[in-house]
C-alpha positions in Angstrom: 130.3 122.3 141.4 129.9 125.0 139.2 130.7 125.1 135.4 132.5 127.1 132.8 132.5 126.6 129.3 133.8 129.5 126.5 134.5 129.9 122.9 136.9 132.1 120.6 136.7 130.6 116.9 135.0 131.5 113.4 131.3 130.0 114.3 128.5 131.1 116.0 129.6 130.5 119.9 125.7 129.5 121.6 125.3 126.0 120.3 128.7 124.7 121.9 128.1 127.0 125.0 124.8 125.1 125.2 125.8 122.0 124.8 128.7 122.3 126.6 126.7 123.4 129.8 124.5 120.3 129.3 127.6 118.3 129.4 128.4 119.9 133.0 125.1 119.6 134.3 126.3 116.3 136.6 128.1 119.0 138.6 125.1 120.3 140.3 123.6 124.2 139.5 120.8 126.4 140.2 121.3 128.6 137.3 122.7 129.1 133.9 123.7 132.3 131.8 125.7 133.1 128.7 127.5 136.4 127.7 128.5 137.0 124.3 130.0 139.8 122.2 128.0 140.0 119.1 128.0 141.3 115.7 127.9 144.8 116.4 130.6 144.7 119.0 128.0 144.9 121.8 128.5 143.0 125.4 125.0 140.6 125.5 124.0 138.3 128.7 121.1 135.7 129.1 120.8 134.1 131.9 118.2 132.2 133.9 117.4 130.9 137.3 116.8 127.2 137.3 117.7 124.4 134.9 119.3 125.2 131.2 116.0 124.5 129.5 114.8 127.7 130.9 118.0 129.8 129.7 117.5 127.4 126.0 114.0 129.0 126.1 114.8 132.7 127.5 117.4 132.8 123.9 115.0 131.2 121.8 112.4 134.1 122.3 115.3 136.5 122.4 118.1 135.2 120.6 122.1 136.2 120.4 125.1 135.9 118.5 128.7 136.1 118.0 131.9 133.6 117.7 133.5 135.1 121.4 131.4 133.6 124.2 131.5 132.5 127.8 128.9 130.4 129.6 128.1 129.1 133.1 126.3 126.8 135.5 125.9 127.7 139.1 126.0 126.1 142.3 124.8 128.7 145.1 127.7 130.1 147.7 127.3 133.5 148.3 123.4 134.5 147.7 120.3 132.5 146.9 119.9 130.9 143.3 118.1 133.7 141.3 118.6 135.2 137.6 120.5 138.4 139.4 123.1 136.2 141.3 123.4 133.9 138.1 126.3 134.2 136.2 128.1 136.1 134.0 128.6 139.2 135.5 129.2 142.2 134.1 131.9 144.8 135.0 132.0 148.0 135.4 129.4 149.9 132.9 129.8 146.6 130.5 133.7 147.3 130.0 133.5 142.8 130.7 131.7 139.9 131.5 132.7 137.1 133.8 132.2 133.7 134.8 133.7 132.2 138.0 134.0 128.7 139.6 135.4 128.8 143.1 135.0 131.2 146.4 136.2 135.0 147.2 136.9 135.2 151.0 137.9 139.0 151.0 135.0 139.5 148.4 133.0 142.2 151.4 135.9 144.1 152.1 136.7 144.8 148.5 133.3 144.9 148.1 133.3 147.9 150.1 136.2 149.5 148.5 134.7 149.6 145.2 130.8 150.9 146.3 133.2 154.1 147.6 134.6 154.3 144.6 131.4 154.6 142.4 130.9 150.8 141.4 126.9 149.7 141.6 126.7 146.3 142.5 123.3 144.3 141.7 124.0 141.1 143.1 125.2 139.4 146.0 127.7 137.5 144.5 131.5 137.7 144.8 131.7 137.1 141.2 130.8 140.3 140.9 133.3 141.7 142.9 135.8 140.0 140.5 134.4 141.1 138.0 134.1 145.3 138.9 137.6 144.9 140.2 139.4 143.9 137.0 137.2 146.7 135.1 138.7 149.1 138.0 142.3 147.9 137.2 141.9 148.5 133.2 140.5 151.9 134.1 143.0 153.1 136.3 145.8 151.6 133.4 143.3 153.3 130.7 143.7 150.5 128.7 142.8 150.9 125.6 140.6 149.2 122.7 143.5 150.0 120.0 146.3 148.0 121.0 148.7 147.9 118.2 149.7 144.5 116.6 147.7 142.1 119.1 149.8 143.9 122.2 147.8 142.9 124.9 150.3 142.5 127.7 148.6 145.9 129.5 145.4 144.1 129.0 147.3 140.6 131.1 148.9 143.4 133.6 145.4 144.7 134.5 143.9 141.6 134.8 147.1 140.1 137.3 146.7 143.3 139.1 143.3 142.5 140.3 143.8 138.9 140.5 146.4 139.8 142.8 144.2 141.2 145.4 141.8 138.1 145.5 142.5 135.7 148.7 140.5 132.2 147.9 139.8 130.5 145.0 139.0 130.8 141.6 138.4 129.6 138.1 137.9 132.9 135.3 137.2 133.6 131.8 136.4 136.8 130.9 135.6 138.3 127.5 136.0 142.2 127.0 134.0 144.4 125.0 136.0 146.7 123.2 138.8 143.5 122.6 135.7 141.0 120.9 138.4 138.8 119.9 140.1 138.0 123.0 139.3 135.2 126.0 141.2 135.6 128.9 141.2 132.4 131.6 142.7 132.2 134.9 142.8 129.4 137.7 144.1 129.3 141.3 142.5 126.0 143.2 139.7 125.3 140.6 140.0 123.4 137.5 140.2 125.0 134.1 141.1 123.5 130.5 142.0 125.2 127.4 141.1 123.0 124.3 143.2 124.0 120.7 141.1 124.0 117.8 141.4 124.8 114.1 141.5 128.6 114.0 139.3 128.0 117.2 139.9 127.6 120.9 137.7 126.3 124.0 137.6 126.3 127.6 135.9 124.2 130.2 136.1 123.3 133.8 136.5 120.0 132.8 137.1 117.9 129.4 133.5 116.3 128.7 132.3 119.8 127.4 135.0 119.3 124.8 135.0 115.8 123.5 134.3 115.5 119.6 135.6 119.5 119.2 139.1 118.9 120.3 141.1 115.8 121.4 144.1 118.3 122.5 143.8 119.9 125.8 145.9 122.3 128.2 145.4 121.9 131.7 146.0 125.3 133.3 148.1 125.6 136.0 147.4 127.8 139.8 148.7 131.2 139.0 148.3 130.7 134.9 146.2 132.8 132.9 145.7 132.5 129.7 145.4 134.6 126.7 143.5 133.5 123.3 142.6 134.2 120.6 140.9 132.0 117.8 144.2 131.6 116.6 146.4 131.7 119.8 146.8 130.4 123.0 149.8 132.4 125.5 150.1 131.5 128.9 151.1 133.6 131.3 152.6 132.9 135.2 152.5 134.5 137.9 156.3 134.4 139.1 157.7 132.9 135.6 156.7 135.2 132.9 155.7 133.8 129.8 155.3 129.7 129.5 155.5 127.1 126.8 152.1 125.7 127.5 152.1 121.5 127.7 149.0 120.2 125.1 148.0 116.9 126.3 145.9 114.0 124.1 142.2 114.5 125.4 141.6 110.4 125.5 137.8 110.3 125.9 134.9 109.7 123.0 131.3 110.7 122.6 130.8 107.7 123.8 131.7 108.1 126.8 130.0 111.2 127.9 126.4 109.9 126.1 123.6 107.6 127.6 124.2 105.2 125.5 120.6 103.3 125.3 120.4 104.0 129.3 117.8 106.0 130.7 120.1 107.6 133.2 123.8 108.2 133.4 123.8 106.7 136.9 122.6 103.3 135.7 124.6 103.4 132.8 127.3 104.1 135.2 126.6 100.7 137.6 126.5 98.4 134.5 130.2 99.6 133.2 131.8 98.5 136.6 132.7 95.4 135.3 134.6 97.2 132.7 136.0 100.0 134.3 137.1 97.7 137.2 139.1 95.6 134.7 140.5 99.1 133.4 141.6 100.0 136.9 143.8 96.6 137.2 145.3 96.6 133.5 148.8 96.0 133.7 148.7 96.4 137.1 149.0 92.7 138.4 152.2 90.9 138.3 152.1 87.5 138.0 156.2 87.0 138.6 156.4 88.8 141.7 152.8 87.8 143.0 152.7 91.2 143.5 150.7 94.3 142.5 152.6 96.9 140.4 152.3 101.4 140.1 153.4 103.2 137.3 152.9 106.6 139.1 154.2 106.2 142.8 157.2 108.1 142.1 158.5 106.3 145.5 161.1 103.4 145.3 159.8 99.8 146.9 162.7 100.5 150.1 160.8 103.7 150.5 157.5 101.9 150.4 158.6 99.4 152.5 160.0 101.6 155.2 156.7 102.9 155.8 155.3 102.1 159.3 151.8 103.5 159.3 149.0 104.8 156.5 146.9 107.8 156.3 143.8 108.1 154.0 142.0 111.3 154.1 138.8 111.4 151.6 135.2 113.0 151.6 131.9 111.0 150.9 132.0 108.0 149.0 135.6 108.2 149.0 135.8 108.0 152.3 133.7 104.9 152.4 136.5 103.5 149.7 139.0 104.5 152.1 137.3 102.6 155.0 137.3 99.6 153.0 141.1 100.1 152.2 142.2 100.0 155.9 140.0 96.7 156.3 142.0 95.2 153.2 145.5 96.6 154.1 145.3 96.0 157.8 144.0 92.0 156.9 146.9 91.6 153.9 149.6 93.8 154.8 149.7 94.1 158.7 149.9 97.9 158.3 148.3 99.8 160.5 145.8 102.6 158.3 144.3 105.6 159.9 141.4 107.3 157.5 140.1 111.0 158.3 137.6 113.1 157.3 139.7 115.3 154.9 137.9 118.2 156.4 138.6 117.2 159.6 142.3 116.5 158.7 143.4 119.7 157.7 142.2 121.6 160.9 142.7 119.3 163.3 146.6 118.7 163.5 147.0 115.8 164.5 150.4 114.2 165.7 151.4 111.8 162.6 154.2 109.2 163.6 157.7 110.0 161.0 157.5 107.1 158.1 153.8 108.3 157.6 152.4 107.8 153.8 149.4 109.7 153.3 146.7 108.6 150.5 144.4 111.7 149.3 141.6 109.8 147.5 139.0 111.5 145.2 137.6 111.0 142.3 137.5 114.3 140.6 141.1 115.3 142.0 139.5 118.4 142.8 137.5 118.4 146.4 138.4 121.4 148.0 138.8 119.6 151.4 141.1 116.7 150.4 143.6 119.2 148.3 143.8 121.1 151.8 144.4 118.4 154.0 146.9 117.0 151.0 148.9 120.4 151.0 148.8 120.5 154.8 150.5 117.1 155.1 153.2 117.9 152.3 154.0 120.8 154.5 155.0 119.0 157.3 157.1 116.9 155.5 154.7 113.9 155.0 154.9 112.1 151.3 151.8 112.4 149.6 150.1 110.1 146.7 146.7 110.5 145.0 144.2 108.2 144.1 141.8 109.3 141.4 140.0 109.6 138.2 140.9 112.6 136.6 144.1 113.3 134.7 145.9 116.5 135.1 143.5 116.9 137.9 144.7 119.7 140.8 145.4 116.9 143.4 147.3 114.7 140.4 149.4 117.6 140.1 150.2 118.4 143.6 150.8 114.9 144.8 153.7 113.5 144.9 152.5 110.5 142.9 149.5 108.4 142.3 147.4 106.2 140.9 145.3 106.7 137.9 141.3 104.7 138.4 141.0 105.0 134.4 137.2 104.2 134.9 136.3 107.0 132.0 134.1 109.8 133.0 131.2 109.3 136.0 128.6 112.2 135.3 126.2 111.0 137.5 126.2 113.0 140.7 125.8 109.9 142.6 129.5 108.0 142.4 129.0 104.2 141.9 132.2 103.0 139.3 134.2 105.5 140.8 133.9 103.7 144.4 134.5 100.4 142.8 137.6 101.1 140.8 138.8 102.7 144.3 137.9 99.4 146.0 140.1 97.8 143.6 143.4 100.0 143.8 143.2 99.7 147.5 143.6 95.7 147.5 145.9 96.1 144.7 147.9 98.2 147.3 146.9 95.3 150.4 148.7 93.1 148.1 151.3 95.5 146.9 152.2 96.2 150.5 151.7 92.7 151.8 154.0 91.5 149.3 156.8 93.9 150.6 156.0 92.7 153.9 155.2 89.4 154.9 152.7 87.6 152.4 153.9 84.3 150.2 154.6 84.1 146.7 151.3 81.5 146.9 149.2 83.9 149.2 150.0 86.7 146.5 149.2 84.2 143.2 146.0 83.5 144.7 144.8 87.1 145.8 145.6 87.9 141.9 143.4 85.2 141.0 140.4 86.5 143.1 140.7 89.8 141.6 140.9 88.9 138.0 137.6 86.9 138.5 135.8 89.8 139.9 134.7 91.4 137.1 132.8 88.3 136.3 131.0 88.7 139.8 130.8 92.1 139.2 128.2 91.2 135.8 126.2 88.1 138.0 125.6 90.7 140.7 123.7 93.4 138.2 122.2 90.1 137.2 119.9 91.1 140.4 118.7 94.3 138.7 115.2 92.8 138.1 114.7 91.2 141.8 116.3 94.8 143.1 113.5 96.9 141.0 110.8 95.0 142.3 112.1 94.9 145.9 112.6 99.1 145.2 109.0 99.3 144.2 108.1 97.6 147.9 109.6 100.1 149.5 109.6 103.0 147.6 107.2 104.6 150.1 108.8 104.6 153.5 110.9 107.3 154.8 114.1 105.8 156.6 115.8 102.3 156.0 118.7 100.8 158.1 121.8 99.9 156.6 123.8 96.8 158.3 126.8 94.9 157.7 129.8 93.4 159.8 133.7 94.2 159.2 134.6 94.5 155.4 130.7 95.3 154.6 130.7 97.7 157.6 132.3 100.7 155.1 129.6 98.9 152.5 126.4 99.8 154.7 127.8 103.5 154.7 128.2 103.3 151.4 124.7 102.2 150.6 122.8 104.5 153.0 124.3 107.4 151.5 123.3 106.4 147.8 119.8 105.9 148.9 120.0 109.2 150.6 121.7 111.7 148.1 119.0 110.3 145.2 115.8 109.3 146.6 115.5 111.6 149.6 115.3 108.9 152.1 116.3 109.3 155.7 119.2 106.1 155.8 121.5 105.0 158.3 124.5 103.0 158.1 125.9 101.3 161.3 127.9 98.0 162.1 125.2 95.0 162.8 126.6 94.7 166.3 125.7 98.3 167.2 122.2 98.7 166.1 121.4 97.4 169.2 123.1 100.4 171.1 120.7 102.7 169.9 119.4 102.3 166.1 116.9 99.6 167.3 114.6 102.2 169.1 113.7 102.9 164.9 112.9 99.8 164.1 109.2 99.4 163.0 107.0 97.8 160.2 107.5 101.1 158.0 111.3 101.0 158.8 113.4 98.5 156.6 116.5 97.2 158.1 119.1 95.6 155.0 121.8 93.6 156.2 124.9 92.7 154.2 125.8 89.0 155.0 128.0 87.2 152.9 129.3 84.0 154.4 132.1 84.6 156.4 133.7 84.2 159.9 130.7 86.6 161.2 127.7 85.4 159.6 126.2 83.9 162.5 126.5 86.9 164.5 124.7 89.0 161.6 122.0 86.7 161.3 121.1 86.9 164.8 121.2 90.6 164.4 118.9 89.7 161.7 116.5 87.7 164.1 116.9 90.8 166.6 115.2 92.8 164.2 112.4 90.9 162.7 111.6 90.0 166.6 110.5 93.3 166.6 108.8 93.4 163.3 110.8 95.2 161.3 111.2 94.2 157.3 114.5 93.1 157.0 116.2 92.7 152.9 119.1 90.6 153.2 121.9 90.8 150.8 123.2 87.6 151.1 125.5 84.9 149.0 124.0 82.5 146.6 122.3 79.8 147.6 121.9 81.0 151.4 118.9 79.3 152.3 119.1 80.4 155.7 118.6 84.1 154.7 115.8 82.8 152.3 113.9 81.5 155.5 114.2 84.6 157.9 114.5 87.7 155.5 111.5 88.9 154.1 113.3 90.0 150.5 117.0 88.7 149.7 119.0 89.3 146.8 121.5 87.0 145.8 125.1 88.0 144.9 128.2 85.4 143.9 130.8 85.1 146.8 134.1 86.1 146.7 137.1 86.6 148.9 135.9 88.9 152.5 138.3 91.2 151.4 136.7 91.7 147.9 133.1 91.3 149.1 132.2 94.7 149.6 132.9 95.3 145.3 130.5 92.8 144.7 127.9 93.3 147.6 127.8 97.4 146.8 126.6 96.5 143.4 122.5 95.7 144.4 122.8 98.6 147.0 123.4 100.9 144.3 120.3 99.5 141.8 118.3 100.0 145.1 118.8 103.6 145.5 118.3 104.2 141.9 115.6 102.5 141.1 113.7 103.4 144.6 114.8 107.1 143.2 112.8 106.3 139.8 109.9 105.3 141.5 109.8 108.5 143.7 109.9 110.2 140.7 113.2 112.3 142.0 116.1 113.5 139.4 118.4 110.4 139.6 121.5 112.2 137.5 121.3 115.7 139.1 119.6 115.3 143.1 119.4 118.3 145.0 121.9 120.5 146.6 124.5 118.4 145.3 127.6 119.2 143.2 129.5 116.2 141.5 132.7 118.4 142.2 133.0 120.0 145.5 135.4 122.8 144.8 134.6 124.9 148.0 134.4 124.0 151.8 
């Protein structure tokens, strides 16, 4: 959700705030502001409701200055998505300026407090509550604007003072008007980066704002704040004092966060899978132990192999990944998996049996939801491991290990390598753990063999792009579609129905082939498209007559079936062709056309494929 970008150096601050927003737009906003201190010392905001062209526009008629800076993009919590709600938000009688990723749930009853004492309040935000609470803690300290010698520790007091009194979440950075030269960043539950400059330094809610300024980063820690200064960085904990903060190498290029010839970031996205599914097995397959092997588990193999049962708790597409993983672990490793609903998980207490492993998978590391149900299960004694895309990440961190996807950034809102890569680490664990059960050295060889050949299948599946545009164009006008598949491609007819729906706007339903009859069938009609996923398999007779079932009643039904399936080819009315591979593997391959669908059905409706409404890339907030 929500970004935060900020700037203490020698140059003018807007162009990297600018850019930098435009590099967090994949996280889903509704409005943009900046806050500077300029030339003559004085506090200055801009800020827009809407997209950051409008804010670009609003400074180019009125423009600002100055080399200390702070800038955000917001995703609506508490009040609607106008210029007054829109960060940065000013404290007290302009004493500060704040911008805030995250949630205040005590916000109304300090709220409250501070209208008594004299504080207006303009918006309905609990950013601004923040933000008039620190300005009351610097009054009441009467801190001053003449600190001697860079002393700003009265300045960190005030600032932990009011922090202190905030129950929820939050990611800060404030700039203060009568100390121009000073940034101050905070974080408890939402992500914030320091990146160390060249008599400069940055700050972001993630990395991309920062690539090709800085290629060292700090990852701040819960209870951190940090001071800086152009040429300073302190950190500051809560219960520790003073701490030696840890710069890590920021391993991402331009590259990576550009277009690169593609016309959106989500179909730029699709046609790395090969790539970044290859990434997400380097080094990872062992050929002498037929085996699968993890650098980050941080759990020995008897640990592993006591295990007795498997918990995977995810949100959204993750969750789909997680479905798939209990079909692969359950077929290779006779292990039983349970998956929940993170946000199910960590209200619901359920019992969980002793030699319990849980999985928390996302791909940011940061979904509010997961990291709960994570900390809940480390509480009750449970061991905990990660799988997920971004390093130093809060769930990284608070896991007990994990495994890295290394598919390089996703910016489109709409995961697609992300889901992939997760596919992939989740039969590298079937194999992993059917290795330390019960599976041969020749059943392990020749799993490794399938999964170093799909990547290949991975590039003859986009070769479908052109059949999947024209199909897209065929139905670009109807308003719900039906999404079918049987055991492994079960978790894959989720999966599909849910990218149609988060970027086209369609109405789309994702059920097992079997049950459509119990209920989905009643929808079937010309304007309603049913797509079956029916590789050849132990089940692709019952699909097919599924299949039949539906064009019986005149339904249009796009089959995504195996090459050369001239059985499909007779009955569907559209099939696209993918390569087969092993059932446990399928659903990598057969996601593939399922995700050019809902983008380029999105293209023709004309909708925002990279940034769909009401959606955040980064959920940070129940």
């Amino acid at each position: 959700m929500c970004g935060i970008v900020g700037y203490v150096g020698h140059r003018d601050a807007v162009e990297f705030l600018l850019k930098g927003l435009r590099r967090l737009e994949y996280r889903g906003y509704d409005s943009a502001g900046v806050a500077m201190i300029d030339s003559g010392g004085q506090l200055v905001v801009a800020k827009q409701a809407g997209r950051i062209q409008r804010l670009e526009s609003l400074l180019a008629q009125e423009p600002i200055a100055g080399t200390t800076g702070i800038a955000h993009t917001r995703w609506a919590t508490h009040g609607a998505a106008t210029s007054v709600n829109a960060h940065p938000h000013i404290g007290g009688d302009g004493v500060l300026a704040l911008v805030h990723n995250g949630v205040i749930d005590n916000c109304e009853a300090i709220r409250q407090r501070l209208a008594s004492e004299g504080y207006g309040f303009r918006s309905q935000t609990d950013t601004e509550v923040i933000a008039h609470l620190i300005a009351a803690c610097l009054a009441e300290r009467r801190v001053e604007g003449d600190l001697a010698a860079q002393d700003y520790r009265p300045l960190v007091s005030a600032v932990q003072a009011a922090l202190a009194q905030l129950q929820g979440t939050y990611g800060l950075a404030v700039i203060f008007r009568q100390w121009p030269e000073v940034m101050l960043a905070a974080r408890l539950g939402s992500p914030l980066i320091v990146g160390v400059g060249s008599g400069e330094h940055f700050v972001a809610s993630d990395a991309s704002p920062l690539v090709g300024h800085t290629d060292r980063i700090v990852y701040l820690a819960d209870h951190e704040l940090a001071l800086i200064t152009a040429d300073s960085l302190r950190v500051v904990h809560r219960d520790q004092g003073r701490v030696q903060p840890s710069v890590h190498v920021l391993e991402v290029d331009a590259g990576d966060v550009g277009l690169g010839g593609y016309a959106h970031y989500m179909l730029k996205e699709i046609f790395e899978q090969p790539e970044s599914v290859r990434n997400a097995m380097r080094g990872r397959l062992d050929m002498d132990a037929a085996s699968a092997k993890f650098g980050g588990l941080n759990l020995r193999p008897q640990q592993l192999g006591a295990v007795e049962r498997l918990m995977m708790t995810a949100c959204g597409t993750s969750w789909h990944a997680a479905l798939v993983g209990e079909y692969q672990i359950e077929a290779l490793a006779r292990l039983p998996v349970e998956v929940q609903y993170a946000s199910e998980l960590r209200y619901r207490n359920p019992p969980v049996e002793k030699n319990t492993l849980l999985f928390a998978i996302t791909q940011s590391g940061e979904t509010a939801d997961t990291l709960a149900a994570l900390r809940e299960m480390k509480r009750k004694g449970h061991p905990t491991l990660a799988i997920c895309n971004v390093v130093g990440s809060s769930i990284a961190q608070e896991a007990d290990g994990g495994i890295y996807l290394h598919a390089g950034p996703e910016i489109g809102v709409a995961s697609t390598k992300a889901f992939t890569s997760q596919c992939v680490v989740l039969a590298l664990l079937a194999l992993y753990f059917g290795r330390l059960r019960h599976l041969s050295f020749d059943a392990g060889l020749k799993i490794i063999e399938q999964l170093q050949r799909l990547p290949e299948k991975i590039e003859q599946a986009l070769e479908t792009n052109d059949t999947v545009r024209r199909i897209a164009h065929k139905y670009a006008d109807c308003d719900n579609f039906l999404y079918l598949g049987r055991l492994f491609n079960f978790p894959t007819a989720l999966e599909g129905a849910l990218k149609l729906k988060e970027i086209s706007y369609i109405h789309a339903e994702g059920y097992p082939a079997a049950e459509m009859k119990h209920g989905p069938i009643a929808l079937v009609d010309r304007n309603t498209p049913s797509l079956f996923l029916m590789p050849q398999g132990p089940v692709y007779d019952k699909v097919m007559a599924n299949l039949q079932e539906i064009k019986a009643r005149g339904g249009p039904v796009i089959a995504v079936a195996c090459h050369g399936d001239s059985e499909a080819r007779r009955v569907a009315d559209d099939v696209i062709e993918v390569p087969a591979t092993e059932e446990f593997l399928q659903p990598i391959v057969s996601v593939v056309p399922l995700q050019l669908l809902a983008y380029h059905i999105a293209v023709a409706r004309g909708c925002d494929v990279d940034k769909p409404r009401n959606l955040a890339k980064s959920v940070t907030v129940e």
